[in-house]
C-alpha positions in Angstrom: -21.7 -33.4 -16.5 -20.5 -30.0 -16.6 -17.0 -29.1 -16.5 -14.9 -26.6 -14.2 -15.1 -23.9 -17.2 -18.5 -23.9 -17.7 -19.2 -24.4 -13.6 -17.2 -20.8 -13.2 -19.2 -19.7 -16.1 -22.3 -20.6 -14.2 -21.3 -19.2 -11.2 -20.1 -15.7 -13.1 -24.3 -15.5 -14.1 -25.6 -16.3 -10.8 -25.0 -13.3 -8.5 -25.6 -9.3 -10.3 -22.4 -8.2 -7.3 -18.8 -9.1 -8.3 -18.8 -8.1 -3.8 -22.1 -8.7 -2.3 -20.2 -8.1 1.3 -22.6 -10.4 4.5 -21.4 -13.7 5.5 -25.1 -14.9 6.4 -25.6 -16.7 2.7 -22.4 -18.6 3.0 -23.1 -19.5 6.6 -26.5 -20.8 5.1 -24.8 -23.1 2.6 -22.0 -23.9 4.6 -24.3 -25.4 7.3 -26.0 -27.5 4.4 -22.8 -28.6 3.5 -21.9 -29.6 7.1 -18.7 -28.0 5.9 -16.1 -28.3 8.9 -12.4 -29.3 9.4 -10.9 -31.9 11.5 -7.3 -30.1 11.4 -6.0 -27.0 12.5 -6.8 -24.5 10.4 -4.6 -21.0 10.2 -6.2 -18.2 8.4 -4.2 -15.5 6.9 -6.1 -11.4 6.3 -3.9 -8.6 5.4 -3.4 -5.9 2.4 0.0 -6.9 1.3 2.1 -10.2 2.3 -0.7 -12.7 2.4 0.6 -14.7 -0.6 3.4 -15.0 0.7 2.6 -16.1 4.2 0.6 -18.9 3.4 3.7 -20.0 0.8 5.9 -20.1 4.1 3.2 -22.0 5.9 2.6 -24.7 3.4 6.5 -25.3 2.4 7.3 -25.6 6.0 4.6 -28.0 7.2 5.1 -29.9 4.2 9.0 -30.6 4.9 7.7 -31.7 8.9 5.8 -34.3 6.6 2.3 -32.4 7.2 -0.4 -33.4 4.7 -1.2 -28.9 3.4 -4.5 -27.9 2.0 -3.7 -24.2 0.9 -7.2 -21.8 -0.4 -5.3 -18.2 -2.2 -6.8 -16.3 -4.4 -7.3 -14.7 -6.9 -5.4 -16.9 -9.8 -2.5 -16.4 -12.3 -3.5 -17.8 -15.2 -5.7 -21.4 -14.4 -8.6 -21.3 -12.0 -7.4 -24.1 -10.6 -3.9 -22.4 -8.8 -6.4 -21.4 -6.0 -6.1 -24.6 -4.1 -3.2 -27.0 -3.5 -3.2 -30.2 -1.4 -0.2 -31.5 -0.3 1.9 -29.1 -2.4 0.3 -30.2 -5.7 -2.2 -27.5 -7.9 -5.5 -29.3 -7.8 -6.6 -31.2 -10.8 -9.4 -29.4 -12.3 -12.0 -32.6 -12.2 -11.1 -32.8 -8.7 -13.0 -29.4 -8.5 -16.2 -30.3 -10.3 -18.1 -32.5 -7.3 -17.8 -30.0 -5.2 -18.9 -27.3 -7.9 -22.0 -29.5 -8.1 -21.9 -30.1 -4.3 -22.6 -26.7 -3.6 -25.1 -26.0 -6.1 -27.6 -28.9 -4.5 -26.8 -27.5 -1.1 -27.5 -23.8 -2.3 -31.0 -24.1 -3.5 -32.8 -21.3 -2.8 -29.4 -18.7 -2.0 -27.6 -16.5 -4.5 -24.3 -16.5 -4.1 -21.8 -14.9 -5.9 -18.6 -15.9 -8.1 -16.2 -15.9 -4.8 -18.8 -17.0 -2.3 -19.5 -20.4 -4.6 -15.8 -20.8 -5.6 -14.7 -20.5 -2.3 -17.9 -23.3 -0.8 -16.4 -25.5 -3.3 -13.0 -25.2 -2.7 -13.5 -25.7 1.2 -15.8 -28.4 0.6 -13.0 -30.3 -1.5 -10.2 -29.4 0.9 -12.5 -30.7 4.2 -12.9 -34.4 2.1 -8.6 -34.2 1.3 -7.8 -35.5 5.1 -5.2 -32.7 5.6 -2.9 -32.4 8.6 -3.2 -28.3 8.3 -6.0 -26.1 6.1 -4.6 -22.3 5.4 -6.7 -20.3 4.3 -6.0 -16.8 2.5 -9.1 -14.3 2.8 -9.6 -12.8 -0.3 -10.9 -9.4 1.0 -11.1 -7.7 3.9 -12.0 -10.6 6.8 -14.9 -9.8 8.7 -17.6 -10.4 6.1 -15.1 -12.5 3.7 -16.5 -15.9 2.7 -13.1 -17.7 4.1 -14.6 -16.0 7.7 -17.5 -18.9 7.5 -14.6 -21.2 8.5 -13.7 -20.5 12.4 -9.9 -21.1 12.2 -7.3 -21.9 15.3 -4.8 -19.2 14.6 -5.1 -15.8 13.0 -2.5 -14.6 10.8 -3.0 -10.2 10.1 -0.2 -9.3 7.7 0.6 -5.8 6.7 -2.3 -3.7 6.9 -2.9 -0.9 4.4 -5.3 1.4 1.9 -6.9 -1.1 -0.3 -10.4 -2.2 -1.3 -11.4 1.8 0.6 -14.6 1.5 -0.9 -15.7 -2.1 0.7 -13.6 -2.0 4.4 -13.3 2.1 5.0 -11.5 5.1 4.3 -8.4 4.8 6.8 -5.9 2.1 8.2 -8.3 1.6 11.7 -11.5 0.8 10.0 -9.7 -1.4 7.7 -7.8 -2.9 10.4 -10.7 -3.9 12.5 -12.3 -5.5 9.0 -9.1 -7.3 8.7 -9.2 -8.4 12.7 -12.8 -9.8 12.1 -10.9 -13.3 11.4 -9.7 -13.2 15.0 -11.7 -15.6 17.5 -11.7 -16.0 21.2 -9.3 -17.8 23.3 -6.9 -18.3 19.8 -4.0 -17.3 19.1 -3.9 -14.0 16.6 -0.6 -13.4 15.5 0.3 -9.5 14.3 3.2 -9.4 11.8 2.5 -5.5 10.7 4.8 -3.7 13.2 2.7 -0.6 13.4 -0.9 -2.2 13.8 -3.9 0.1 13.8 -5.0 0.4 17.1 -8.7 -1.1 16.1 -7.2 -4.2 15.6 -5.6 -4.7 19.2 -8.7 -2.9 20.7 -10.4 -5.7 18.9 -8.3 -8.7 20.1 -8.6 -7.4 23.6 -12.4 -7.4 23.9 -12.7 -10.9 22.0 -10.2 -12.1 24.5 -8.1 -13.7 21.7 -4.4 -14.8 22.6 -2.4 -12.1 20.9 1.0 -12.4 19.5 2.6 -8.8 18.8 6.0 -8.3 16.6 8.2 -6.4 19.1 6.5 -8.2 21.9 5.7 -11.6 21.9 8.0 -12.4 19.2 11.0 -10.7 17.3 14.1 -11.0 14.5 17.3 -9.7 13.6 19.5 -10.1 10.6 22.7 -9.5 9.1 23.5 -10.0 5.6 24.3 -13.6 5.6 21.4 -14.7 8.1 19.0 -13.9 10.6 17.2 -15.1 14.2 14.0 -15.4 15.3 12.7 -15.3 18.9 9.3 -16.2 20.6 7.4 -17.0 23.6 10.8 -19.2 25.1 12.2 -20.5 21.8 14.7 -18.8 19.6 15.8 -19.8 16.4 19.3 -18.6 15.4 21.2 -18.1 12.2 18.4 -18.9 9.8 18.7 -18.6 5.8 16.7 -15.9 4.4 13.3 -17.0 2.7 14.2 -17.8 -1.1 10.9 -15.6 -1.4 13.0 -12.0 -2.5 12.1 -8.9 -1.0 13.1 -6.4 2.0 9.4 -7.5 3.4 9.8 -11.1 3.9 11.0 -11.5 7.2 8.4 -9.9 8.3 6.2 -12.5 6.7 8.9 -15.2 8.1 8.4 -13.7 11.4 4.5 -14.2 11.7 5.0 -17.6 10.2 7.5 -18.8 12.5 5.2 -17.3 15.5 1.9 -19.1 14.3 3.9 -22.6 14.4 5.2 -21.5 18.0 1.5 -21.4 19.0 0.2 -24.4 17.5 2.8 -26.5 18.5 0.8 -28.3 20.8 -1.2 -29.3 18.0 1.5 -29.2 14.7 4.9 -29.8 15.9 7.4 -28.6 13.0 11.5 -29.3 13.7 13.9 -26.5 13.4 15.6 -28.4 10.2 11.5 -28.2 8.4 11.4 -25.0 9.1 15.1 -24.0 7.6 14.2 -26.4 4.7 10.8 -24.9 3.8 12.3 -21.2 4.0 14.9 -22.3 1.4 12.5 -24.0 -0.5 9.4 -21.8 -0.7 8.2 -20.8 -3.8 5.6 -18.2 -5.2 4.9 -17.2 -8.4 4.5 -13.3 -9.6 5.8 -12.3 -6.4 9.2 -9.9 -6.9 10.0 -13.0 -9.2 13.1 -12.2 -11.2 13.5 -14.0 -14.4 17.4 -13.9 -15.5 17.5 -13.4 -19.6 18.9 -10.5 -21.5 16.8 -8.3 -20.7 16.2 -9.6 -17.0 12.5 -9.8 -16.4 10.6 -9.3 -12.9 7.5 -10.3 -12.5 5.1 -8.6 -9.2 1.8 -8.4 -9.0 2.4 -5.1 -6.4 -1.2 -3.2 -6.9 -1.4 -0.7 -4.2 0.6 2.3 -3.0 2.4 0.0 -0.3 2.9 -2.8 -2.3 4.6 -1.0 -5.2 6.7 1.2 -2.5 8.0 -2.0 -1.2 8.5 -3.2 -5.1 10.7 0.1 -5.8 12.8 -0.3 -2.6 13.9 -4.2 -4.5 14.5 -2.8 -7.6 16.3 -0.4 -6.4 18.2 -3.3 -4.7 19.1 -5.3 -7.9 21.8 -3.1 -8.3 22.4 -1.0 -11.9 20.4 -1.7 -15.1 20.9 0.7 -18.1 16.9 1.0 -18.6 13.9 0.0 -17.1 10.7 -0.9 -19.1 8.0 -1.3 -17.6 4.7 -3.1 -18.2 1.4 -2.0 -16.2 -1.8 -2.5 -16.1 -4.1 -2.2 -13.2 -7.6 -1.8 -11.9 -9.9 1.6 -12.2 -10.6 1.9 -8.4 -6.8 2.0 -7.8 -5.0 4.8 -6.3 -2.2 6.0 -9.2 -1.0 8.9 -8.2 1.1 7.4 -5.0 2.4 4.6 -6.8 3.2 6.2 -10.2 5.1 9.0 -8.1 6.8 6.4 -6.3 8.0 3.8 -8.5 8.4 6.7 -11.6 12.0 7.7 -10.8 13.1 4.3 -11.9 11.3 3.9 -15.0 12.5 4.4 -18.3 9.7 3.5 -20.6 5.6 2.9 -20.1 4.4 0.0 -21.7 0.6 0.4 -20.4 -2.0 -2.1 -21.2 -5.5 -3.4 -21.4 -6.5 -6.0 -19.2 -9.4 -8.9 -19.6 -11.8 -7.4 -16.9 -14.5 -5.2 -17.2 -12.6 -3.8 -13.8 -9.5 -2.4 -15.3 -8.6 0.7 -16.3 -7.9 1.2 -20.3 -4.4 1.8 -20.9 -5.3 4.9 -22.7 -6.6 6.2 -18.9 -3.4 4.6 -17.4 -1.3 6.7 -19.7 -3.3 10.1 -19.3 -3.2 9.5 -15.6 0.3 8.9 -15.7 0.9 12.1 -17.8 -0.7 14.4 -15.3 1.6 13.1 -12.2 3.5 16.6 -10.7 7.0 16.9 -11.7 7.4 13.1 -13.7 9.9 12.1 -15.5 9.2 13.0 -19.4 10.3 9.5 -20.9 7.9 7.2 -24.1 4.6 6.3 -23.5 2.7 3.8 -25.4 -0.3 1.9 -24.9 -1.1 -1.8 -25.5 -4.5 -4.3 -25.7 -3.0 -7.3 -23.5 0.1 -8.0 -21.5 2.0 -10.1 -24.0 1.0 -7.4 -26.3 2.7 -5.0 -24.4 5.7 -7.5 -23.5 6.8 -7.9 -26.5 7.1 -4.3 -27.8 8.8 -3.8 -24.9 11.7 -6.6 -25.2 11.8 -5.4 -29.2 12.3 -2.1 -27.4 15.1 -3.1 -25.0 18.6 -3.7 -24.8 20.4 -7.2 -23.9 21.8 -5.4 -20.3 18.2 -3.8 -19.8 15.3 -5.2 -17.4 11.9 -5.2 -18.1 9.2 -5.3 -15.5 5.8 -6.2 -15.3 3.4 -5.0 -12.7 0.3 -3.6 -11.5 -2.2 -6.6 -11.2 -2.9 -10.2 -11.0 -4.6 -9.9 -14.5 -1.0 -8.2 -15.7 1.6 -11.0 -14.8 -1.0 -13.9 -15.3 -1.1 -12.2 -18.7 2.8 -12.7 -19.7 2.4 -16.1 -17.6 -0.3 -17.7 -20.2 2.4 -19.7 -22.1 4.6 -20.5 -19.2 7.5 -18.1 -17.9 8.8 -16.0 -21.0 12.8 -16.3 -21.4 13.6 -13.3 -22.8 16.6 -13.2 -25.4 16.9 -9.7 -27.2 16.9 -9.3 -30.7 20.1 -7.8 -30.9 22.2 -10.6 -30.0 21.9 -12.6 -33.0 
């Protein structure tokens, strides 16, 4: 019997597309599979803030004593972080039926890596008797293999450029990729504040019940708490997410409006929903690490994402130097993010990463280098993360921060061992 490391390995061999975008394969096997949910399902698209959302979905319905099934992707560091039921990772021979599952049922259907990962982990989640299945689409929404799955409520989180190549060259054709998750008559809740218009144009003609930030639901905060409002229900003087970051109550918001329209169906109390904001957890997002140097961890990888990373460093107050670790994929837009975030840093550390997708440091560096008017500060360039980590606390001083960023592959990378603590060489 194989195991889950040599089931991804097949399933890396079977498909010559990393993206083979058409959800009529999956809907093939899926069928086969008679792969369907007996619990509300929520299904979460967006370019930045997905993570996150399903993070605030899970923590709260697990405190109203909700059994979660939770599908994100891509990993950290073990295959396995893609799926948790009922707050725990999934054990990796849990995976392996289902693995096996979907090859039987796909007989005669390529699929690729995603498309089979995904089959599998839906197949395990729809045998865990959940209470709740959330689902996070991995890209896009329309033609993503999460799509196969018709949910109950939609969840459309900040929309931005990402993945141009695959969903379109501007924020409406992306958006209406991104709204392809909505279905008729259920609720589709909007946390971006500024949607494109495809996406309400979209909503409209579906006939989907839509829930619009400004509209059908609202906050406000002050630096010790903040409220929330909704269709008739308000929830007042709220703690703010322990997930860091000026973004999050956005992210809150959207939550708190998807469990206003499935309360018919999921019931959470006020106190689970305070108790699951304090309590939600999410690794590599804005995580800050305290040590001497401080470490942050974000796995920010587009020009939005690392413009909302800058605006929280520059919210952690004053740190002598910044060092900063990056790696990040070829098809990625550089130029925005290295002119926004390049005020702050102090020192490249740029790195290889274990994909055939990234960029070499080497290219990292030379694109850096030809930014318009950056600051002239040392370069130097790395074969791995940890590589690239530890020149870069042997660089630092005790008062300094280091931060790692760029992609998944980057902060998985310094995550392989666990969570570094950093202690700098100069304390003795």
């Amino acid at each position: 019997m194989k195991e889950l490391g040599e089931w991804l390995a097949h399933c890396e061999r079977l498909h010559p597309k990393t993206i083979d975008m058409g959800l009529a394969r999956v809907h093939e096997v899926a069928q086969r599979l008679q792969l369907r949910f007996d619990c509300p399902v929520v299904t979460v698209a967006g370019t930045n803030g997905k993570g996150s959302t399903c993070a605030m979905l899970e923590a709260i319905a697990l405190q109203a004593g909700y059994r979660t099934g939770v599908y994100t992707s891509p990993h950290l560091v073990h295959f396995e972080e893609r799926c948790r039921i009922a707050g725990e990772i999934v054990q990796p021979g849990a995976l392996v039926p289902h693995f096996e599952r979907v090859e039987a049922a796909r007989q005669g259907v390529t699929l690729t890596y995603f498309e089979f990962t995904t089959l599998a982990i839906l197949s395990l989640m729809a045998a865990s008797a959940l209470d709740v299945a959330i689902l996070e689409v991995g890209l896009g929404g329309r033609l993503d293999a999460v799509n196969a799955i018709d949910t109950d409520c939609a969840i459309l989180t900040s929309i931005d450029l990402d993945h141009m190549e695959y969903l379109g060259p501007d924020r409406e054709s992306i958006g209406r990729e991104k709204a392809g998750i909505l279905r008729e008559g259920k609720p589709a809740i909007v946390s971006d504040p500024m949607p494109p218009h495809s996406v309400l144009q979209y909503a409209a003609a579906l006939g989907a019940d839509l829930w619009l930030l400004g509209r059908d639901f609202n906050f406000s905060g002050d630096k010790q708490q903040w409220a929330w409002a909704g269709r008739g229900r308000r929830y007042p003087g709220l703690a703010y997410p322990a997930l860091r970051g000026a973004n999050q109550l956005l992210n809150a918001s959207g939550v708190l409006a998807a469990f206003e329209a499935l309360r018919p169906r999921l019931p959470v109390t006020a106190q689970a929903i305070r108790n699951g904001l304090a309590m939600v957890e999410l690794p590599g997002r804005f995580q800050i690490v305290p040590g001497q140097p401080t470490l942050v961890l974000d796995v920010a990888h587009n020009p939005h994402s690392v413009a909302a990373l800058t605006a929280n460093l520059d919210a952690m107050g004053f740190y002598p130097a910044t060092h900063a670790v990056f790696g990040a994929m070829a098809d990625k837009d550089l130029a925005p993010m290295f002119e926004r975030i390049g005020p702050l840093v102090d020192r490249w550390y740029f790195t290889d990463l274990p994909t055939p997708r990234a960029a070499p440091a080497q290219q990292l560096a030379e694109r850096w280098q030809a930014v318009p008017g950056k600051r002239d500060v040392p370069v130097s360039t790395h074969t791995g993360p940890r590589d690239a980590l530890d020149s870069a606390v042997a660089a630092a001083e005790p008062a300094d921060r280091i931060l790692v960023f760029g992609s998944f592959y980057t902060v998985g990378g310094v995550l392989e061992k666990g969570i570094p603590r950093l202690a700098a060489k100069h304390l003795g």
